[in-house]
N, C-alpha and C positions, 0 to 999 in steps of 0.2 A: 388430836391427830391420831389415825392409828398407828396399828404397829408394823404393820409395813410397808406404807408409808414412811414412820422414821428409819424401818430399814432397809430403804431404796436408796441408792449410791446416787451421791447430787451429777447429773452432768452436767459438764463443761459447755458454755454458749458458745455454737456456732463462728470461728472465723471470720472476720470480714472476705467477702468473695464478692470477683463483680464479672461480669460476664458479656462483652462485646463481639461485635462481628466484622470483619475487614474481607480484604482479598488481595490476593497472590496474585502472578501473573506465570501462567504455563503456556509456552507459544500464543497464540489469540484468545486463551481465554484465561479466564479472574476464579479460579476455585476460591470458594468459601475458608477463611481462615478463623476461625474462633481466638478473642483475645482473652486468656481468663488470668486476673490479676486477682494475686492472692497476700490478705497482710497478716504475717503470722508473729510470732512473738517470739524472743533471740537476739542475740546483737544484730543491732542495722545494718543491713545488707540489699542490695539488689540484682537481683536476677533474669536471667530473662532464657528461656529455654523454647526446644521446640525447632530445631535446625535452622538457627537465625544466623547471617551471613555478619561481618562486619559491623556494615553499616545499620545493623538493626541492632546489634550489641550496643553500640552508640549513642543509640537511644537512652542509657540510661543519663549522660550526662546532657543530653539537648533536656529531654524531660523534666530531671533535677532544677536546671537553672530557668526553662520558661513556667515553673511552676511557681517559684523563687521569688523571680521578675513580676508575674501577674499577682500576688498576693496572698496567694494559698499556700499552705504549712504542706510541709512534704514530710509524711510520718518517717518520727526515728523506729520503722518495726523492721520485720525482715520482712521485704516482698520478693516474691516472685511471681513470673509473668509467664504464662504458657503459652506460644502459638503453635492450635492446634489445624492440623492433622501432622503430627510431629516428624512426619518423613516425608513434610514436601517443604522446598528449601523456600527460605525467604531472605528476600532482600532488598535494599534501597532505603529510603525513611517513609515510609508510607505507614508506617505503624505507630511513628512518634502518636499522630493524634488519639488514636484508639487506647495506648498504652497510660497517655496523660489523665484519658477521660476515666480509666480504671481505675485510676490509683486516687483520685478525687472521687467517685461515686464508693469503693471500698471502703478508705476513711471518713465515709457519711458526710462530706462536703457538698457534694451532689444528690439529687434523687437518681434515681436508675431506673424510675417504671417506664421509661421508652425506647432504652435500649434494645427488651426485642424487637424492635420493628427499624430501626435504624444500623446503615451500615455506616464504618468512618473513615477516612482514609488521608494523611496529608504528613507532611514534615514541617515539624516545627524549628523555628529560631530559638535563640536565644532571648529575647523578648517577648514570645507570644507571637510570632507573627507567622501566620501559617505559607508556607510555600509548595510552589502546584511540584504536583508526581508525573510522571511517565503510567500512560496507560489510563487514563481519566474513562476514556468513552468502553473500554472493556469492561472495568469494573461497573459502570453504571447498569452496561447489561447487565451484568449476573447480579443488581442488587434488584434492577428492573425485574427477572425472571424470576426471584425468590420473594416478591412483593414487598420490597424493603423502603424505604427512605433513605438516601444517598447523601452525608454531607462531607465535603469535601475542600478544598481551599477554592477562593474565592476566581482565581485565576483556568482554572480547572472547571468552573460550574457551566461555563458556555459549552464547551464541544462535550459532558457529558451528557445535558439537558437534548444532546444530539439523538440520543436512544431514545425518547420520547417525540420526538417530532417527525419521525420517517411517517408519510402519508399514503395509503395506497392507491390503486390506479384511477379509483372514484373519487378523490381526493380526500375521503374521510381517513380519519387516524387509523394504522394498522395495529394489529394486533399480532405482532412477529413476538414480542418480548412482554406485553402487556405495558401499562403505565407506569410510569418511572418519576419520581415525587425527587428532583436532584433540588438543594439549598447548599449554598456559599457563602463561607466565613471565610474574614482576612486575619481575624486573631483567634485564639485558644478564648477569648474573654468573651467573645460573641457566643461560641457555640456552648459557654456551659451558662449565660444566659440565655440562653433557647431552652438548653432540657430544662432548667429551674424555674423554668413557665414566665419569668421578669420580662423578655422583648425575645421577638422571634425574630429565625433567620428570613428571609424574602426567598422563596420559590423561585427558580429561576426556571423559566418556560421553557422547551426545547421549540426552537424555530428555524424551518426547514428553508435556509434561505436558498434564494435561485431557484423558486421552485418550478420558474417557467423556461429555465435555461437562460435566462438574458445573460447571467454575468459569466458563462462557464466559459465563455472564450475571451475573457476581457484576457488583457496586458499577451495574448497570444500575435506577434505579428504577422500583416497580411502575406499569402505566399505570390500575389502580385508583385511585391516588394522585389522576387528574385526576375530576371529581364532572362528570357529565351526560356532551355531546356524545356521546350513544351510535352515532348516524351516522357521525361521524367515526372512532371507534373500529373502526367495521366496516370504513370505506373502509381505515383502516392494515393491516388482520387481510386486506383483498383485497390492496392491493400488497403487503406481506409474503407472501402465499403465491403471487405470481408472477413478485417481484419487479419491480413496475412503478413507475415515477417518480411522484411525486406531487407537489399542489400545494396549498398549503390557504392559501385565502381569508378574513379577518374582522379583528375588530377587534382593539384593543389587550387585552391582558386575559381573551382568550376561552380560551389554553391551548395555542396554536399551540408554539412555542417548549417547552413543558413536555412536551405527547406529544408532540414530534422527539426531545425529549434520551430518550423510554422507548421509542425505536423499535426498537431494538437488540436489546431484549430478546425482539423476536415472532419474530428469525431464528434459522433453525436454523443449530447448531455449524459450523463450517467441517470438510472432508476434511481431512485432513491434505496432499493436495498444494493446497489453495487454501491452508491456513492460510502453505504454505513459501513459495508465488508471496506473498503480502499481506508474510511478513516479512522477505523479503528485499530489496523495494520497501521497506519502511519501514528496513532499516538502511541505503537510501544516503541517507538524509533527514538534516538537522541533527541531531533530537534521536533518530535511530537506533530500534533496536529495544528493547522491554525482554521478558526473555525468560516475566515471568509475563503477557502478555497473549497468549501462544501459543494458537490455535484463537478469539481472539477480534475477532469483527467490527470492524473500523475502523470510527469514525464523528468525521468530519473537518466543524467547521462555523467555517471560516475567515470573518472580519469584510468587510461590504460595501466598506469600504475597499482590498481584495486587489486587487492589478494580476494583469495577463493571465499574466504570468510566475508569480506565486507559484501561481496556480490550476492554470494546465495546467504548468508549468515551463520551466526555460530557464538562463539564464546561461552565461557563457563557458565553465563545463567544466558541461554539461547535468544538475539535479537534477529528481527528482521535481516536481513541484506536487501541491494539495489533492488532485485527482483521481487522481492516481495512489497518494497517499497511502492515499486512499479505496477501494482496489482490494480487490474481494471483501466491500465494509462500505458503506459508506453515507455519503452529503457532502450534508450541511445547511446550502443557503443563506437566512438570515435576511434577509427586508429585501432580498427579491428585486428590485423595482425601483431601490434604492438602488447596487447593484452599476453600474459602467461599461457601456455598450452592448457595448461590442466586449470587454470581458472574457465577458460572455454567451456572445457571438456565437461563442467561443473553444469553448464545450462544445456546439455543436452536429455535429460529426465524432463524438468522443469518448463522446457519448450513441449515434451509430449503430454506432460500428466497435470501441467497447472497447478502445481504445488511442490516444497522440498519439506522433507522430514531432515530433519539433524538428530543426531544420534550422538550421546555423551557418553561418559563411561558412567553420570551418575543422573544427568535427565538426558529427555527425547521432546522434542519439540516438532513440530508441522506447522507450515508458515502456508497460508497461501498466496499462486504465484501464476497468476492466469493474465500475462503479459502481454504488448506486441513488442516483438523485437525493430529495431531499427538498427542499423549499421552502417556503417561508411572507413571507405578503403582508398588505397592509392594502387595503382597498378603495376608498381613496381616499387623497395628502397628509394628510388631519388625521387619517385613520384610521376615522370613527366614520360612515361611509356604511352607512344602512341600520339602525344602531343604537336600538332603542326610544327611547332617549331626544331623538332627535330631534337631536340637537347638532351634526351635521356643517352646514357652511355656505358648503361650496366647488361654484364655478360647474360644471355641467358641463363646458365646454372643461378646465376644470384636470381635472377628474380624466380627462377622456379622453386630455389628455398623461400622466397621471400612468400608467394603465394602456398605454398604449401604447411606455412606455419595454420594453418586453418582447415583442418581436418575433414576427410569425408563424410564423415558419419554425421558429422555439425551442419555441413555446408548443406546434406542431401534434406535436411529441418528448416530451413531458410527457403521460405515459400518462393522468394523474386530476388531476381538478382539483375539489377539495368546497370547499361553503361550513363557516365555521367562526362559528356564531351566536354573540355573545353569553349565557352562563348566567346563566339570572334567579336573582337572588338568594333567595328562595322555595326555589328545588333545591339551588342553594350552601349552604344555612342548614341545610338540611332534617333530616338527620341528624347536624347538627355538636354535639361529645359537651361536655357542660357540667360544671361541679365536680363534684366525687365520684360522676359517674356515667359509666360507662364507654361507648366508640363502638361503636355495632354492627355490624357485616360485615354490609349488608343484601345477598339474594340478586343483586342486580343489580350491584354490585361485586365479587362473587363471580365472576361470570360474564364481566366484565370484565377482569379480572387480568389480565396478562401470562403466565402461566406457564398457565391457562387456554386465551388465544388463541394461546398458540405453539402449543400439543398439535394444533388444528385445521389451523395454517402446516404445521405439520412432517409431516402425515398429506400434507395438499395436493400438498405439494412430492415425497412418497416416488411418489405417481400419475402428476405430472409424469414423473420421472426414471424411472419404468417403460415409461411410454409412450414420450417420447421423448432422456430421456438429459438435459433442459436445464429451466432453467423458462420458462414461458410464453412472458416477456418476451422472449427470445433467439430467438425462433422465425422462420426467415424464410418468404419468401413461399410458397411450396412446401408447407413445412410448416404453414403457417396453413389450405393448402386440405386437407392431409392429416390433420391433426390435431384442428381446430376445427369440426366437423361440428355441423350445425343442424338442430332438425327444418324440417318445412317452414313453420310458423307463426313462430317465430324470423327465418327466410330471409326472408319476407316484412315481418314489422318492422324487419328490418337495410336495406331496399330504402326502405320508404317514408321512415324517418330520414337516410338518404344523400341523399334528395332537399329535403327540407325543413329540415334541417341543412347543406349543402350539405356534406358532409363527403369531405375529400379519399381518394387512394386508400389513404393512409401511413394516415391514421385508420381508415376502415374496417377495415384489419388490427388497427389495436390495437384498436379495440371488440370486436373479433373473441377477439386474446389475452384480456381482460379478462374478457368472456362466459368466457372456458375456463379459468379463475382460480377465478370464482366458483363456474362449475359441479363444480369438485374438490373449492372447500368441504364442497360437499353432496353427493359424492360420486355425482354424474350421469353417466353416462357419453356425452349427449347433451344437445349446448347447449339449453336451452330457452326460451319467451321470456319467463319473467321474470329467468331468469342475462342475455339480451339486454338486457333494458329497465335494468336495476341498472348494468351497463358502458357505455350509451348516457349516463344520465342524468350521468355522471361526467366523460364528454366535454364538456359543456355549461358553455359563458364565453360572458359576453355582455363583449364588449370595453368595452362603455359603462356598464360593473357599475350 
């Protein structure tokens, strides 16, 4: 040997180090989290850094006991666990498994040559038994878009496998996120028999169920089902084919509440990229996604008791609220007055701009929130203002408080607004089917259905999207003067309404949208003024009802 060679200073071998990749959740999307587990040598300790919340602290003893439980020695060295990018906050157990599979590939229990190419994500038992996360189908994008392998709990691999099966409009596979490789394990024992090449996990296919719309209005009741209000029925059959907000007016008892809950069913199927934006907002929500309500409209009708927070969202690591919930579907406020002022006051942004930023003092989040609004009101405290039977008995000041809890600048966003009569019992009775003789489908419930009035929505909406790509409702200013054309009899009733209405400039546009709603019904190519006079009259609240 030479000599120096013997006087080169011996070094020290290398650390065990092992080096995984997970993901966080920041409003709708999964940043990359690197998990790097490190076993060094010291009294036995375990660590885990890298601005982890609680429940990721935790991890140390879920980890210790399902490592315990499945069979593998859990080294007495000092580890530490870094998740990095170390100033973006983590939370939940979605890290147990990345953390488990460290500290088993570190202490050469495991191989590790697959790790770069696999992300991992889940919370483990006490046993090994993996349990599903919040946020399943966001992470899956972002392991889809870094061309990763996704494994995940097994409970979790359907609505991920979701980011791979979006089809485009030829029905071949799209190419929004690239191909996405998602595999599902129920234990810790499955997935480190996968890396160790011994039996693999099974691939779980993303499959785009509903792909032809059949089931998107299953368990939606028919709006047949409600007897009269045939006004109202048509006002639903206009905002559904322009998606426009609405508002309906009356008393207790009239059917308010019963056509909102069949409102669902007038909208046409979602794309496949709306249904993938709506379901992956709904898996970062508590009760997550379920994966057979895929292509089907949200319709969120949270209690007037909702603070600001649940409606639009928030909290210390930032979730969805109703409205974001409601994204691409539809949010039904009952007992609109009933609601807090400043919760209201909350969806006035979100109604113009289809999204809410949340602002922390230590993150910021952006939800999106491209909704229709639905509402329903009584016309007075007792309810029964204006009721044949005469019964209401409240002073005018009360109900001008009472309507007044619902602001101008709210209300003037609120594309429609119908009255909702009372049904004289005479039309209620009328056809109602008695002992051994069966109910008749008379033509006027026929013609009312739901599966009826969507066929005219969904013609509506196909004219919209030709002309200009969006529905009505979305149309900005520009395109209201481009799109919304009037003869000149129309032009002239929109003038003298503006003046005797005083109606503002934001209204006049939606009168404007709402005319070029109706006018698609009937398939006009030129607003004319009785489509005017029908979108005028729906403008119309007298604040003093």
């Amino acid at each position: 040997m030479s000599d120096s060679a013997e006087s080169s200073p011996t070094r020290p071998s290398p650390a065990p180090l092992a080096v995984l990749y997970s993901r966080a959740l920041a409003g709708v999307d999964a940043p990359l989290v690197t998990v790097e587990v490190h076993l060094g040598n010291g009294l036995p300790a375990f660590n885990i850094v890298g601005l982890a919340e609680a429940e990721v602290r935790e991890a140390r003893d879920r980890v210790r006991a399902a490592l315990s439980t499945c069979g593998f020695d859990f080294p007495a060295r000092r580890i530490t666990v870094n998740l990095a990018p170390a100033d973006l906050p983590k939370e939940s157990g979605r890290f147990d498994l990345p953390i488990a599979l460290g500290i088993l590939v570190a202490s050469q229990q495991l191989p590790g040559e697959v790790l770069a190419h696999t992300e991992f994500a889940g919370e483990l038992s006490l046993t090994g038994e993996l349990r599903p996360v919040r946020g399943a189908l966001a992470m899956a994008l972002g392991a889809a878009r870094a061309g990763r392998c996704f494994i995940l709990p097994l409970a979790n691999a359907a609505e991920a496998a979701l980011a791979g099966g979006v089809r485009g409009a030829d029905g071949t596979a799209a190419d929004r996120v690239g191909n996405v490789e998602v595999r599902g394990a129920q234990r810790l024992l499955e997935v480190c028999e996968h890396l160790a090449g011994r039996s693999g996990l099974a691939r779980v296919e993303g499959s785009v169920a509903d792909a032809d719309g059949v089931s998107a209005w299953q368990g939606i009741p028919d709006l047949a089902e409600v007897r009269g209000q045939a006004a109202v029925k048509r006002a639903l059959m206009v905002a559904a084919a322009g998606r426009h907000s609405l508002l309906m007016i009356g008393p207790p008892g009239s059917g308010k509440s019963m056509m909102a809950a069949r409102f669902a069913g007038l909208l046409p199927p979602m794309q496949d990229e709306e249904a993938l934006q709506a379901a992956t907002v709904q898996s970062l929500g508590s009760s997550g996604f379920r994966v057979e309500h895929w292509r089907r409209r949200p319709f969120r009708a949270p209690h007037h008791s909702a603070s600001a927070t649940a409606l639009v969202g928030g909290g210390s690591h930032p979730k969805p609220g109703e409205i974001s919930l409601a994204h691409h579907g539809v949010l039904f406020l009952d007992e609109l007055p009933e609601f807090d002022r400043r919760v209201l006051e909350a969806l006035r942004e979100p109604l113009e701009t289809g999204k809410v930023s949340i602002s922390r003092a230590a993150r910021q989040a952006e939800f999106p929130a491209d909704f229709q609004l639905l509402a329903a009101m009584n016309p007075c405290p007792c309810g029964w203002l204006g009721h044949p039977s005469g019964r209401c008995r409240c002073a005018p000041d009360r109900v001008q408080r009472y309507v007044d809890r619902i602001s101008g600048p709210l209300l003037d966003r609120i594309d429609m607004r119908v009255e909702v009569p009372a049904v004289p019992q005479e039309e209620l009775l009328r056809s109602w089917p008695a002992a051994g003789v069966a109910a008749a489908v008379t033509d006027s419930a026929a013609e009312h259905s739901t599966a009826s009035l969507r066929q005219r929505v969904i013609a509506a909406r196909a004219r919209q999207q030709q002309r200009q790509g969006k529905p009505n409702a979305l149309l900005g200013a520009a395109e209201v003067e481009q799109h919304c054309v009037t003869d000149a009899a129309a032009l002239q009733l929109l003038q003298r309404a503006a003046r005797q209405l005083d109606l503002s400039a934001r209204a006049c546009h939606r009168v404007l949208k709402l005319a070029r709603s109706i006018a698609d019904l009937a398939a006009a190519e030129t607003i004319a003024s009785a489509h005017l006079a029908e979108a005028i009259q729906y403008r119309r609240f007298d604040r003093r009802t």
